[in-house]
Backbone as numpy.savetxt, mean C-alpha at the origin, in Angstrom:
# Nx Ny Nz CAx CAy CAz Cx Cy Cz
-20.28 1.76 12.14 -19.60 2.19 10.92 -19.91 1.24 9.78
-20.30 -0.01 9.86 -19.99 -0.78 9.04 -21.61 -1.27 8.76
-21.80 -1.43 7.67 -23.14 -2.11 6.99 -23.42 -2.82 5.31
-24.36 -3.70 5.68 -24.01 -4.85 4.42 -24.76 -3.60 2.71
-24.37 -3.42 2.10 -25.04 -2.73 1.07 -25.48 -4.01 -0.19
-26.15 -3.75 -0.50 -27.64 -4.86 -1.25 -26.92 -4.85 -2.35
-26.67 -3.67 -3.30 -25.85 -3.96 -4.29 -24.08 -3.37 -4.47
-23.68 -3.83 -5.35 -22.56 -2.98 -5.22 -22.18 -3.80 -6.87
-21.35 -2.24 -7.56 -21.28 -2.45 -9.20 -19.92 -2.49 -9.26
-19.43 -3.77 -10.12 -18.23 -4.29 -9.86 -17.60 -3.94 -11.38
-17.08 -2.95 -12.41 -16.61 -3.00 -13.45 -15.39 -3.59 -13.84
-15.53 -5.29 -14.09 -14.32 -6.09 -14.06 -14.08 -5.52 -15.95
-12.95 -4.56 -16.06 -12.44 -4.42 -17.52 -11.87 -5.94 -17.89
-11.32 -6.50 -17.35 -10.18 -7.61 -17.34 -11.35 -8.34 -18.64
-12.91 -8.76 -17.66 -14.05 -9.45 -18.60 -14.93 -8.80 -19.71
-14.67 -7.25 -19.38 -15.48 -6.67 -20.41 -16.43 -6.44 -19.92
-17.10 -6.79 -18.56 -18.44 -6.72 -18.65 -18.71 -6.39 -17.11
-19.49 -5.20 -16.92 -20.03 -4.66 -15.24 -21.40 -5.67 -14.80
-20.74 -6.22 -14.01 -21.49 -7.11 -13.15 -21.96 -6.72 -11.67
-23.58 -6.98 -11.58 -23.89 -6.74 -10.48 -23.65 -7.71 -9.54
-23.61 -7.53 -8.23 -23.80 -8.65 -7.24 -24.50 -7.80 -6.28
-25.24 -9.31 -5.58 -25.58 -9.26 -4.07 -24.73 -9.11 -3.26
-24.72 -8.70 -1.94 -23.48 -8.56 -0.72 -23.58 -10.31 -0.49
-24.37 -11.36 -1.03 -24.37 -12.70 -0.86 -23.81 -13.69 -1.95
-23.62 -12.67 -2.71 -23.75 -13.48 -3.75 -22.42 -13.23 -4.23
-21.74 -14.65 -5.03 -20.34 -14.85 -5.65 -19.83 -14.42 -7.31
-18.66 -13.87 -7.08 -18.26 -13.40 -8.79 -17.35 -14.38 -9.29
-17.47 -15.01 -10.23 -17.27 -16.70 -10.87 -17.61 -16.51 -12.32
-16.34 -15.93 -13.12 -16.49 -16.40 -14.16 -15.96 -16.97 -14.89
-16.06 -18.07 -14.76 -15.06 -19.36 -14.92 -14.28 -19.19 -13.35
-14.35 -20.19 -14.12 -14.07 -18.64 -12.89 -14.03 -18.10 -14.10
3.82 13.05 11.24 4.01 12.25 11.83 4.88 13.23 12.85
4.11 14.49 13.66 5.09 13.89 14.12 5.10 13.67 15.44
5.29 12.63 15.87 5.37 12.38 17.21 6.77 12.17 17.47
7.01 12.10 18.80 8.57 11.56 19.30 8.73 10.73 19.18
9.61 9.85 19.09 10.10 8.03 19.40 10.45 7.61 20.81
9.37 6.43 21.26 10.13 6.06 22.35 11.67 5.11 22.26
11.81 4.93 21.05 12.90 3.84 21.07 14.22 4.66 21.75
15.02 4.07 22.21 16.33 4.64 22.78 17.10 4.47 21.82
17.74 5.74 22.09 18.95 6.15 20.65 20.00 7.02 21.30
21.29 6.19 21.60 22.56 6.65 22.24 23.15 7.78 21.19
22.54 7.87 20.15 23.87 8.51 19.10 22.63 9.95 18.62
23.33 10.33 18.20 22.73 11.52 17.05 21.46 11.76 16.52
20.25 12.16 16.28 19.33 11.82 15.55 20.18 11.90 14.05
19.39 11.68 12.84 19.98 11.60 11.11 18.01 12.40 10.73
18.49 12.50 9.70 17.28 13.32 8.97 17.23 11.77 7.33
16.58 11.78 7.90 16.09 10.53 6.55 14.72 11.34 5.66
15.03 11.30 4.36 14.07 11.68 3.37 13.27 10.34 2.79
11.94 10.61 3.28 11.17 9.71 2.72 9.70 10.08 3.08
8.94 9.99 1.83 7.99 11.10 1.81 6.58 9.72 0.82
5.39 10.23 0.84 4.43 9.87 -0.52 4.81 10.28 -1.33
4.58 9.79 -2.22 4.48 10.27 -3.98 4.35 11.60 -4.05
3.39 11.86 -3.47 2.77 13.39 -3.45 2.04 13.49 -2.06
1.92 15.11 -1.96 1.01 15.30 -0.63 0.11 16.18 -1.61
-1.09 16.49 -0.80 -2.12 16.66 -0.97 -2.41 18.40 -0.25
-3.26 18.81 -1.79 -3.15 20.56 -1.22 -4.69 19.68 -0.44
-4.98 20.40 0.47 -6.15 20.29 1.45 -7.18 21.16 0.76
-7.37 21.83 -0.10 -8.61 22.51 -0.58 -8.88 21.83 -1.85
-8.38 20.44 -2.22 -8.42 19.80 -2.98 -9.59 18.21 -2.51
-9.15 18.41 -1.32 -10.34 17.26 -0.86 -11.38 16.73 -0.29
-12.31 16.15 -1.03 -13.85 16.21 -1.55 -13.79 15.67 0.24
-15.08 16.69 0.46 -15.81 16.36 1.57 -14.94 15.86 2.65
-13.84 16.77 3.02 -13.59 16.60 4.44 -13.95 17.59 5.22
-13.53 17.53 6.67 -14.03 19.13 7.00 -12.79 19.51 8.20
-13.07 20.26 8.83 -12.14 20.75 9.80 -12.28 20.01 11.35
-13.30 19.45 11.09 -13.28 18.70 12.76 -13.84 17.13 12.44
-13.18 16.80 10.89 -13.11 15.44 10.61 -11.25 15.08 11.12
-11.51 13.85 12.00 -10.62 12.98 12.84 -9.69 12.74 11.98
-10.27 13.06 10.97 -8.26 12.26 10.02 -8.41 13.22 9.19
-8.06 15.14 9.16 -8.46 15.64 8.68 -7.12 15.70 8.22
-6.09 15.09 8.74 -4.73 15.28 8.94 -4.11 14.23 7.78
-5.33 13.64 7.57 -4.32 12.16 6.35 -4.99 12.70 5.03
-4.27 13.92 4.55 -4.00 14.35 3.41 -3.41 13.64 2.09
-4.22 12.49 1.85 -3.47 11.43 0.65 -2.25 10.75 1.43
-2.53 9.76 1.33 -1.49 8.66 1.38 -1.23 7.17 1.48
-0.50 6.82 2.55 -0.59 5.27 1.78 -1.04 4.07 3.27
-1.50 3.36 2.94 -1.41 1.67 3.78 -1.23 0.89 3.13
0.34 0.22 4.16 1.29 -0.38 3.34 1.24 -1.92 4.21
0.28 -3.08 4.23 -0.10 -3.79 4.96 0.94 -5.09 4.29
1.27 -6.25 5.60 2.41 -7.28 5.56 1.80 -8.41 4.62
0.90 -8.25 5.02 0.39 -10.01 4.18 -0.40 -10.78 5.30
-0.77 -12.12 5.19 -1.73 -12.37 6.08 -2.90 -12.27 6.58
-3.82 -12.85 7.44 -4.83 -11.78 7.91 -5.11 -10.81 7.85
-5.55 -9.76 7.88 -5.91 -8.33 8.02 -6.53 -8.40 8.96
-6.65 -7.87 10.60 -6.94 -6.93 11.73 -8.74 -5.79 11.01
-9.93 -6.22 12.07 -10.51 -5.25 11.39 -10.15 -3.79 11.74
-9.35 -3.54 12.39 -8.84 -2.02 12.73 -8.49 -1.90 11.30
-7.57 -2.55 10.96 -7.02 -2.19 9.43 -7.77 -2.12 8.26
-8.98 -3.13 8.51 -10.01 -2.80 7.33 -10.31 -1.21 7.52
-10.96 -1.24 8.74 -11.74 -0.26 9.63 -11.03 1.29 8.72
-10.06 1.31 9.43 -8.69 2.38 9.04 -8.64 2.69 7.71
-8.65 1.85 6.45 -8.42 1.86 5.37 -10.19 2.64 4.48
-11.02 1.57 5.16 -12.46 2.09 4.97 -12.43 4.10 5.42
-12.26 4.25 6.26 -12.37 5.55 7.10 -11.46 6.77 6.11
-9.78 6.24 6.01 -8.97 7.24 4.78 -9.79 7.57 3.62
-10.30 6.43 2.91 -10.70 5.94 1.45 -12.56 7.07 1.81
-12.98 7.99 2.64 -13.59 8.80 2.87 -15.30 7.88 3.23
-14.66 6.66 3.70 -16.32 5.61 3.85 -17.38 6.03 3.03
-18.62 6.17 3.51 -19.63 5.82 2.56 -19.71 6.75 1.86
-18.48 7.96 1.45 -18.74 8.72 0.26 -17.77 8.36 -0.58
-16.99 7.14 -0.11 -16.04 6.65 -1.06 -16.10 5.95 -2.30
-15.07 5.95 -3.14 -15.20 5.40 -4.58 -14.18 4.34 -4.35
-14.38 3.45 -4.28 -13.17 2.50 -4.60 -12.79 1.62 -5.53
-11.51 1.70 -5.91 -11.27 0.18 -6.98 -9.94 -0.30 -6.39
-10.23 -1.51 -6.77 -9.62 -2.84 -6.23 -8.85 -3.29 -7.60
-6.94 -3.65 -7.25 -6.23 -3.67 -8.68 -6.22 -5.48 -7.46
-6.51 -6.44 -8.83 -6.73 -8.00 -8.29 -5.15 -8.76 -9.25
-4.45 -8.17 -9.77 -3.52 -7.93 -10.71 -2.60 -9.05 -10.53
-2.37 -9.00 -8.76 -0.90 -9.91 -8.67 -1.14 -11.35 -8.81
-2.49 -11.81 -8.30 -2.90 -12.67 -8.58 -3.53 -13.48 -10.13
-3.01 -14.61 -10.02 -3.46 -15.34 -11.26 -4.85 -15.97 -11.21
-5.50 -15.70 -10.21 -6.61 -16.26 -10.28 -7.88 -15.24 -10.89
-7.23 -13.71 -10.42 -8.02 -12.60 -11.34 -8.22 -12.83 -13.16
-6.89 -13.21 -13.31 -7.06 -13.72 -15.01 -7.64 -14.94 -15.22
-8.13 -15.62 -14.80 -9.26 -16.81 -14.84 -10.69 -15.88 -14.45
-10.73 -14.84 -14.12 -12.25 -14.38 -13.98 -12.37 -14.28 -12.14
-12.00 -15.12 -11.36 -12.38 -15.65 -9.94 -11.92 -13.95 -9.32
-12.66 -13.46 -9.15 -12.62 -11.74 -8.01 -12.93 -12.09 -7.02
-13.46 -13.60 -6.30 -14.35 -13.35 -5.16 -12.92 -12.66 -4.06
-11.67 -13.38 -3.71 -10.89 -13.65 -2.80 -10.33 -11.44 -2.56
-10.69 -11.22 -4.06 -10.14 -9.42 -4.02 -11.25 -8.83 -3.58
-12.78 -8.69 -3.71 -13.78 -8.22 -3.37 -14.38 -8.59 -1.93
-14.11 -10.17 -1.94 -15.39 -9.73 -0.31 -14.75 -9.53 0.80
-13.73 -9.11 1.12 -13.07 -8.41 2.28 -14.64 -6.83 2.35
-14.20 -6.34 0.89 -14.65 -4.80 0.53 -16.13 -4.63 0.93
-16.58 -5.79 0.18 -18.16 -5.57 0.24 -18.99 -5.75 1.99
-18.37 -5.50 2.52 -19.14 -5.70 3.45 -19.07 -3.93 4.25
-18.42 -3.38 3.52 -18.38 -1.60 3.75 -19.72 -1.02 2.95
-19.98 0.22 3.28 -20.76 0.52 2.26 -20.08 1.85 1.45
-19.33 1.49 0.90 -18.78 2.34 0.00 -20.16 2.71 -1.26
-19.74 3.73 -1.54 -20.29 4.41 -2.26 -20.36 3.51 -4.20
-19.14 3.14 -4.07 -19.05 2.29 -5.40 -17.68 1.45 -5.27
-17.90 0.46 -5.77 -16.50 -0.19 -5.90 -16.50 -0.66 -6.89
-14.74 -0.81 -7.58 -14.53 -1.19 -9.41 -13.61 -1.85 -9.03
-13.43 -2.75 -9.92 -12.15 -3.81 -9.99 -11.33 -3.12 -11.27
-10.25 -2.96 -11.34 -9.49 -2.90 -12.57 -8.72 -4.17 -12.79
-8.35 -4.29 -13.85 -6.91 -5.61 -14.12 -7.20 -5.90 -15.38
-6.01 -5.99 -15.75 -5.41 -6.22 -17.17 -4.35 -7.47 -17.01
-5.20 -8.22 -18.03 -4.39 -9.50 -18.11 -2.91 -9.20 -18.67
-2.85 -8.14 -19.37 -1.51 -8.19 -19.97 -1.53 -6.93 -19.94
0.00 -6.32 -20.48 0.41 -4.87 -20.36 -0.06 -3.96 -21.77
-0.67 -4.84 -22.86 -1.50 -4.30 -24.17 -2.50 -3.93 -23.60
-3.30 -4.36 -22.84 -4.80 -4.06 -22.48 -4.85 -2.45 -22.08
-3.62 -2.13 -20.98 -3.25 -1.11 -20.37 -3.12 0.34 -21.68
-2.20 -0.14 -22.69 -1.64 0.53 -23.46 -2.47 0.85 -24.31
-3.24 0.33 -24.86 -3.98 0.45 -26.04 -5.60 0.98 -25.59
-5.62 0.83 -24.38 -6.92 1.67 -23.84 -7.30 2.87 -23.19
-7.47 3.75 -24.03 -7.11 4.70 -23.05 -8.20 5.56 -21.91
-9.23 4.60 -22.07 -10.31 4.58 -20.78 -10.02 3.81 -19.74
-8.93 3.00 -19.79 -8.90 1.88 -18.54 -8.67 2.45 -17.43
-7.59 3.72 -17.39 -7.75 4.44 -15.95 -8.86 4.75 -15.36
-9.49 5.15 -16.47 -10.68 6.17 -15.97 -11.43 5.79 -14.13
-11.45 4.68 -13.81 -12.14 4.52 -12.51 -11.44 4.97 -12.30
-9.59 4.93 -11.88 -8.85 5.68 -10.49 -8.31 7.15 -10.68
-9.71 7.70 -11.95 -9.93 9.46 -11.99 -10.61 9.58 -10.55
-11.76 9.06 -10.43 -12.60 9.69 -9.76 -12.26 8.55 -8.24
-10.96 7.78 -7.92 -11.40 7.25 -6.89 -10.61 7.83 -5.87
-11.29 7.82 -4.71 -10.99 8.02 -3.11 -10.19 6.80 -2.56
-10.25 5.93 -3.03 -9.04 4.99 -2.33 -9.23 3.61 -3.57
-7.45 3.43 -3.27 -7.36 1.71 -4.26 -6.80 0.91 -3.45
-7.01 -0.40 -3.38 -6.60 -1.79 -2.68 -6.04 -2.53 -4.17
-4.57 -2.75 -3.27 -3.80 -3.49 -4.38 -3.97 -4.83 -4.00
-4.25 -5.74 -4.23 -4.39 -7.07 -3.34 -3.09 -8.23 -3.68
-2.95 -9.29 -2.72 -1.64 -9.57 -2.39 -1.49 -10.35 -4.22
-0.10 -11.58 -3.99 -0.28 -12.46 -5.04 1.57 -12.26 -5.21
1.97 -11.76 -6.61 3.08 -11.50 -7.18 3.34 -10.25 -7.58
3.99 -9.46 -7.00 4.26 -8.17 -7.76 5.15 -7.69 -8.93
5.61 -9.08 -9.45 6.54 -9.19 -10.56 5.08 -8.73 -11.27
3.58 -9.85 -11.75 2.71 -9.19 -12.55 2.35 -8.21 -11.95
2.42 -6.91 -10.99 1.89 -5.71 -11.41 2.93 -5.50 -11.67
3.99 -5.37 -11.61 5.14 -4.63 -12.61 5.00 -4.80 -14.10
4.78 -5.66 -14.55 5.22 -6.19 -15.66 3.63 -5.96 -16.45
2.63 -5.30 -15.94 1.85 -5.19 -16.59 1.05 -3.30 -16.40
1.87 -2.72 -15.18 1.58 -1.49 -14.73 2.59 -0.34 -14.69
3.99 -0.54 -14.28 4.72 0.03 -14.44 5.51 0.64 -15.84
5.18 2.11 -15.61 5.48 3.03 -16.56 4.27 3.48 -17.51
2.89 2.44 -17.29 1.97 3.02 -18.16 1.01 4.12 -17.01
-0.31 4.73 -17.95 -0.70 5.65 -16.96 -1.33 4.58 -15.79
-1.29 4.21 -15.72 -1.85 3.43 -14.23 -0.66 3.78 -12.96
0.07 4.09 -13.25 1.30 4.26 -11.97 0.96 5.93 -11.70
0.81 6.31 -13.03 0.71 8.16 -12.73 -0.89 8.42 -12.29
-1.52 7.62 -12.42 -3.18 7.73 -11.86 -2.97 7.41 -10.55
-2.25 6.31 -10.07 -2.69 6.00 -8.34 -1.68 7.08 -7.41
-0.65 7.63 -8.53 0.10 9.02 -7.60 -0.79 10.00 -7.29
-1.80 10.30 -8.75 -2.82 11.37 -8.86 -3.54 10.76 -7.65
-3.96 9.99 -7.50 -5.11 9.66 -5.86 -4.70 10.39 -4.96
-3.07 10.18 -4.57 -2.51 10.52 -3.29 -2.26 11.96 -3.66
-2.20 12.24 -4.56 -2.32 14.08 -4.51 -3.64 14.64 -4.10
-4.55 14.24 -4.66 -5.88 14.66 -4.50 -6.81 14.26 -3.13
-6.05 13.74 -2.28 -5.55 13.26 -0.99 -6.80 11.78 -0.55
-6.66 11.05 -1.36 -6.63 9.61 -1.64 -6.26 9.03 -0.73
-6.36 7.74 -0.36 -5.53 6.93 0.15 -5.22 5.42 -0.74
-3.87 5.06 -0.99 -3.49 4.00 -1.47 -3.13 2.44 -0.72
-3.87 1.68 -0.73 -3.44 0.51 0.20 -3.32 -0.87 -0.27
-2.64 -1.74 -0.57 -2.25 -2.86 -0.60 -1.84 -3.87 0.69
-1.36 -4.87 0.11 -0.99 -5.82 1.04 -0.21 -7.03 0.63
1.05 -7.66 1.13 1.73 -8.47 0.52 2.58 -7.69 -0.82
2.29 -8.14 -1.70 2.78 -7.83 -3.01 2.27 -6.32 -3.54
1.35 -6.18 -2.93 0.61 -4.97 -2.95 1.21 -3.54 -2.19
2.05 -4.02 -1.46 2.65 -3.45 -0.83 4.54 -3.33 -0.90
4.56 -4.66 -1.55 5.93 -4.27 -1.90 6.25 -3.49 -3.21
5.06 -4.09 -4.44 4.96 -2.76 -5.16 5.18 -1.00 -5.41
5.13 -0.75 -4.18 4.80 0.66 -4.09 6.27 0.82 -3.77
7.30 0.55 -3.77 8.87 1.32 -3.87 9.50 0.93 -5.09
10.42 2.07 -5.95 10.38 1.56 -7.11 11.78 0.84 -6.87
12.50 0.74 -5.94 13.22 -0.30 -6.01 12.72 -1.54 -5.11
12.56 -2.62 -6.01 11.25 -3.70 -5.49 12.17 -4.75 -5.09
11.81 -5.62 -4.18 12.37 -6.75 -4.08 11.58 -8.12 -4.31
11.49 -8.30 -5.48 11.18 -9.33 -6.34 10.80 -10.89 -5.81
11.97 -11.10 -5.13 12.21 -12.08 -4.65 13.56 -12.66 -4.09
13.79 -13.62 -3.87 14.95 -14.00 -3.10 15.06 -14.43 -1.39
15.72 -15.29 -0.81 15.81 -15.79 0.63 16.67 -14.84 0.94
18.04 -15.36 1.30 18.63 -13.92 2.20 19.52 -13.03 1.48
19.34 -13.13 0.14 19.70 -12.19 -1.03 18.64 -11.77 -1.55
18.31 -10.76 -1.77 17.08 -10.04 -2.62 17.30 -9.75 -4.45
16.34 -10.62 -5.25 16.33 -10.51 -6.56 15.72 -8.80 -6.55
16.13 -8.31 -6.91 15.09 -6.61 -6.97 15.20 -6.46 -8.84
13.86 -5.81 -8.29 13.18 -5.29 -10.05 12.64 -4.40 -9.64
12.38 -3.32 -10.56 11.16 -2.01 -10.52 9.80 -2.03 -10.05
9.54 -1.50 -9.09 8.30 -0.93 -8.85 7.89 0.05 -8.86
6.39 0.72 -8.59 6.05 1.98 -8.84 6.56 2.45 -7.48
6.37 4.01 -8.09 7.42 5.03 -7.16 6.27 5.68 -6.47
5.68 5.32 -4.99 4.41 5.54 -4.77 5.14 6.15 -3.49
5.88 5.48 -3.03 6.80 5.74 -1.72 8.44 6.21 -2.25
8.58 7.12 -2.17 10.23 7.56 -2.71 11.52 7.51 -1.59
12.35 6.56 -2.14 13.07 6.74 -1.21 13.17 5.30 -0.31
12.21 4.39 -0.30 12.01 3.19 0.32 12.11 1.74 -0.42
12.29 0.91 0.41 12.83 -0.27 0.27 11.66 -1.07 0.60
10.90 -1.87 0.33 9.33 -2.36 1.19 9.67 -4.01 1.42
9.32 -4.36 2.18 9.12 -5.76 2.52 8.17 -6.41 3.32
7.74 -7.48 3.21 6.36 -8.01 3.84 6.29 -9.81 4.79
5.41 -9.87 4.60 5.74 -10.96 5.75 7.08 -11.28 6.60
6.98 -10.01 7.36 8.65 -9.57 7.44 9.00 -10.67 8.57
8.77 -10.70 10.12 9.54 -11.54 11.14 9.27 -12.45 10.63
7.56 -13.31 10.20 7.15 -14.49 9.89 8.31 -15.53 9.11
8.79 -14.37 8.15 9.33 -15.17 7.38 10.83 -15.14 7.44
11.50 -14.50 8.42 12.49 -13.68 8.56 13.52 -12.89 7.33
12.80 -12.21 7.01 12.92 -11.49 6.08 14.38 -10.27 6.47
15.08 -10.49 7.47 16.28 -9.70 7.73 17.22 -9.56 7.10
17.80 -10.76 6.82 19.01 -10.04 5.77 18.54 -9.74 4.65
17.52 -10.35 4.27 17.42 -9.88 2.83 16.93 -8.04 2.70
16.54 -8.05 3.54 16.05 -6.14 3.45 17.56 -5.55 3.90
18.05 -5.91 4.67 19.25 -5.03 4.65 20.31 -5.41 3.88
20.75 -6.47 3.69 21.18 -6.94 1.92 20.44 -5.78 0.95
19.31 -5.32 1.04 18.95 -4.65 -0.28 19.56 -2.85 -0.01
19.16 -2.92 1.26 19.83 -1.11 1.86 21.20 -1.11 1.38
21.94 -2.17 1.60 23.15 -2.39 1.79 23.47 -1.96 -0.42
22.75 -2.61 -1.03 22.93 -2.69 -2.12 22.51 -0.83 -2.95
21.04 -0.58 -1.93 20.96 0.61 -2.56 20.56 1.96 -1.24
21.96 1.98 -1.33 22.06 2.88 0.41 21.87 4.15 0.31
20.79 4.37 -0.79 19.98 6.18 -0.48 18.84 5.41 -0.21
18.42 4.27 -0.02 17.03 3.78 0.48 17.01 3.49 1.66
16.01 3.66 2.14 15.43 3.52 3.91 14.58 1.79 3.41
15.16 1.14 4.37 14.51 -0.55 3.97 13.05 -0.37 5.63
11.91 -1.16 4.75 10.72 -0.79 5.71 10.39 -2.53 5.43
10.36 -3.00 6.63 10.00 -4.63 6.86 8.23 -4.50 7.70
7.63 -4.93 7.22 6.10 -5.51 7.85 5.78 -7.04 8.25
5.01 -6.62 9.21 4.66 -7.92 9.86 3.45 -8.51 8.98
3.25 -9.86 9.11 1.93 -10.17 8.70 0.94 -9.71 9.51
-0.43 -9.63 8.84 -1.37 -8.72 10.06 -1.08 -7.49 10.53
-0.34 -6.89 9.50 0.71 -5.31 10.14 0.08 -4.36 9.24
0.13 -3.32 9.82 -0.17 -2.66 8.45 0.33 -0.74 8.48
1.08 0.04 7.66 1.86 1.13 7.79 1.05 2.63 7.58
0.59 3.17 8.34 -0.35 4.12 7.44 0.75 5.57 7.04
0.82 5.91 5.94 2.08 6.68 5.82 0.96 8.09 5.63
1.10 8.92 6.06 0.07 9.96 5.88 1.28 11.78 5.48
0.17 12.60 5.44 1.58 13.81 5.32 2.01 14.51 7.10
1.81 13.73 8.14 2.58 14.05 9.09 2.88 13.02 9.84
2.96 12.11 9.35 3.33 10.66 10.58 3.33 9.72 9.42
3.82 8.48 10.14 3.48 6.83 10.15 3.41 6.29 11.26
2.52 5.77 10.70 1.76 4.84 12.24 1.23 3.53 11.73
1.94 2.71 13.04 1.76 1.38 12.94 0.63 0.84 13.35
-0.48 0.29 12.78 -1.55 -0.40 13.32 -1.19 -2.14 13.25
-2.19 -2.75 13.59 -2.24 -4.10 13.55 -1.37 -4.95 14.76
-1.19 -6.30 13.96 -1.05 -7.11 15.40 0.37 -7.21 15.46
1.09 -7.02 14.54 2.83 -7.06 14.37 3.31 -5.74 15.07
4.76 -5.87 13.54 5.21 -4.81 14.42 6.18 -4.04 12.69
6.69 -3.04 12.79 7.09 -2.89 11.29 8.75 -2.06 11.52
9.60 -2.85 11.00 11.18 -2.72 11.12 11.78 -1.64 10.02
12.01 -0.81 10.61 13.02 0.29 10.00 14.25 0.53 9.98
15.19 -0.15 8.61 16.57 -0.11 8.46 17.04 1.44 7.73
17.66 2.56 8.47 18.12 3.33 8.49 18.88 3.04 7.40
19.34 4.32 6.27 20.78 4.45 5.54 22.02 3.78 6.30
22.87 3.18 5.84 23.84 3.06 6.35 24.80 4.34 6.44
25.50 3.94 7.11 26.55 5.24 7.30 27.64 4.90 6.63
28.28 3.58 6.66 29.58 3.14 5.66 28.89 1.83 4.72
29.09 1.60 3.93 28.41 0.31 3.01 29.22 -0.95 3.83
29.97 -1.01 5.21 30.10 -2.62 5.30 29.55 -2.86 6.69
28.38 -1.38 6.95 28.32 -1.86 8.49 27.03 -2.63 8.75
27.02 -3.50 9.66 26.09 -4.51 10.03 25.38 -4.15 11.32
24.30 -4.00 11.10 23.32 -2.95 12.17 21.23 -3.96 12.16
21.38 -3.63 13.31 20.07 -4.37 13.27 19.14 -3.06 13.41
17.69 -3.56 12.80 16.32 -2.85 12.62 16.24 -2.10 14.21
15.32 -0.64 13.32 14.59 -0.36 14.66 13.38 -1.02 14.52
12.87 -1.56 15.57 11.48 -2.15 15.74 10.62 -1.33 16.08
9.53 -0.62 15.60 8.15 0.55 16.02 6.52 -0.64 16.18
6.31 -1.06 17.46 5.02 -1.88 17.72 4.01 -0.92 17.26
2.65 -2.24 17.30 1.43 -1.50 17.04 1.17 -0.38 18.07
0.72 0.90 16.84 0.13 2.08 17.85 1.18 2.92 18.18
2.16 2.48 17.62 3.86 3.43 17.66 3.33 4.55 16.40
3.33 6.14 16.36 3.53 7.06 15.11 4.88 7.59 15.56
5.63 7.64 14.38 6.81 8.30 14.11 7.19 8.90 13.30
8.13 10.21 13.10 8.33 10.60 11.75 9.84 9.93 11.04
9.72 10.25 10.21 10.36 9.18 9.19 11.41 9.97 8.79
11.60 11.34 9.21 12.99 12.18 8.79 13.32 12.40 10.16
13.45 11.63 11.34 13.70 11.81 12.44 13.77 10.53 13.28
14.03 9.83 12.51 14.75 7.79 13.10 15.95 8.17 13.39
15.90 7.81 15.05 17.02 7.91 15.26 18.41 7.41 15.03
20.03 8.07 15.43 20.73 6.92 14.73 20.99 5.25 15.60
21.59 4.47 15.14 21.94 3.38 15.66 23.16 3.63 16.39
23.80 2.56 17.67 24.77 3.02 18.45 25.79 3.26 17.58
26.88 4.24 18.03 28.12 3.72 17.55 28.90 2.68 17.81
């Protein structure tokens, strides 16, 4: 599946300027539905939580009927932080439609993208042979506003990689302009959207910012409706603070990732790949009850309006 491609055209807007590289060479300027095995004494609950959009199927370029993921009709990988698993490259390469794919890479959360330095967002990518890959990023939220070609790569792309860093700057430089309504348009046109870390907590628009076992929350894009996202989830033990946030906004389903984890949300499943494992805090039923995660390991698919309930 995998092979080195000689060139690949990198349109960094951030510099103004499309730069070629070698697959050797450095960019430096200036720088679902299955059953659940989990045991569930009580009731099933119907939980709403869906993509942005699903995807009409006569809408998407070059799949076919006895293509293996004919079934991941736009959607998302929602990866913990950490390492990345090459299954998960693998996986993400394969949605994003491989070597007929278009990809761009948002390098955003990171501050080292606004110094010029892309290498740490790109050479994961380049070693696929995608069809094309673009970097977008805007140092600031004017760049966004006042241009109204800057979407234009994630018209025509088959998959975007949000890469890790701070998701306060993609908020604060993406949210509400067309860049949030372009990466929904992907997942309609049955796209796949994937981040990681910050990249991933991004994608629920109620975000959790920051905070230890209280969660600061701010806006994110509404890529996932209905969800709560969190990342370097056991590593860091990230528990109360995700259900501290359910607890705070209890029409949300709270979704914890492992590092090395990664969520593929598609229009009939989620399924867990990677080396973790990814924790699902159910609605509460009364706002003071104290309930621990369901845990779904790698290679677990489940549907997500069919988590079962917790004991009574």
């Amino acid at each position: 599946m995998r092979a080195t491609r000689a060139f690949v055209s990198v349109l960094a807007l951030a510099i103004g300027a499309v730069v070629h590289l070698s697959a050797d060479a450095q960019v430096s300027a200036r720088p679902v539905s299955s059953s659940i095995d989990t045991p569930a004494s009580g009731p099933k609950r119907t939980i709403s939580l869906q993509a942005a959009s699903q995807a009409n199927p006569a809408t998407v370029r070059g799949r076919q009927d006895s293509d293996a993921n004919a079934d991941v009709l736009g959607g998302l990988l929602l990866c913990g932080g950490g390492p990345l698993p090459e299954t998960l490259l693998d996986k993400f390469f394969e949605l994003g439609q491989a070597q007929r794919g278009s990809l761009v890479i948002i390098p955003s959360a990171s501050s080292f993208a606004d110094a010029g330095d892309l290498n740490y967002a790109i050479e994961q990518w380049t070693k696929f042979p995608w069809a094309s890959i673009q970097v977008l990023h805007a140092r600031n939220r004017g760049e966004v506003e006042k241009n109204a070609n800057f979407v234009k790569p994630l018209e025509e792309a088959t998959a975007v990689w949000i890469s890790g860093g701070d998701q306060r700057r993609l908020a604060e430089r993406y949210l509400g302009t067309p860049v949030e309504s372009a990466l929904k348009s992907v997942v309609t046109r049955g796209g796949i959207v994937g981040g990681t870390s910050a990249g991933s907590a991004i994608a629920s628009r109620v975000m959790i910012s920051g905070g230890r076992q209280e969660p600061v929350i701010a806006n994110g894009l509404d890529l996932l409706p209905g969800a709560i996202i969190d990342q370097h989830f056991s590593q860091r033990k990230r528990y109360e603070r995700l259900a501290s946030a359910v607890k705070q906004y209890p029409d949300r389903v709270g979704i914890g990732i492992d590092e090395s984890t990664g969520l593929v949300v598609s229009t009939k499943e989620a399924r867990v790949l990677g080396a973790g494992a990814v924790y699902v805090y159910p609605r509460p039923k009364v706002a003071s009850e104290k309930y621990e995660p369901l845990r779904f390991e790698s290679g677990t698919a489940f549907s997500l309006t069919e988590i079962p309930a917790r004991k009574e």
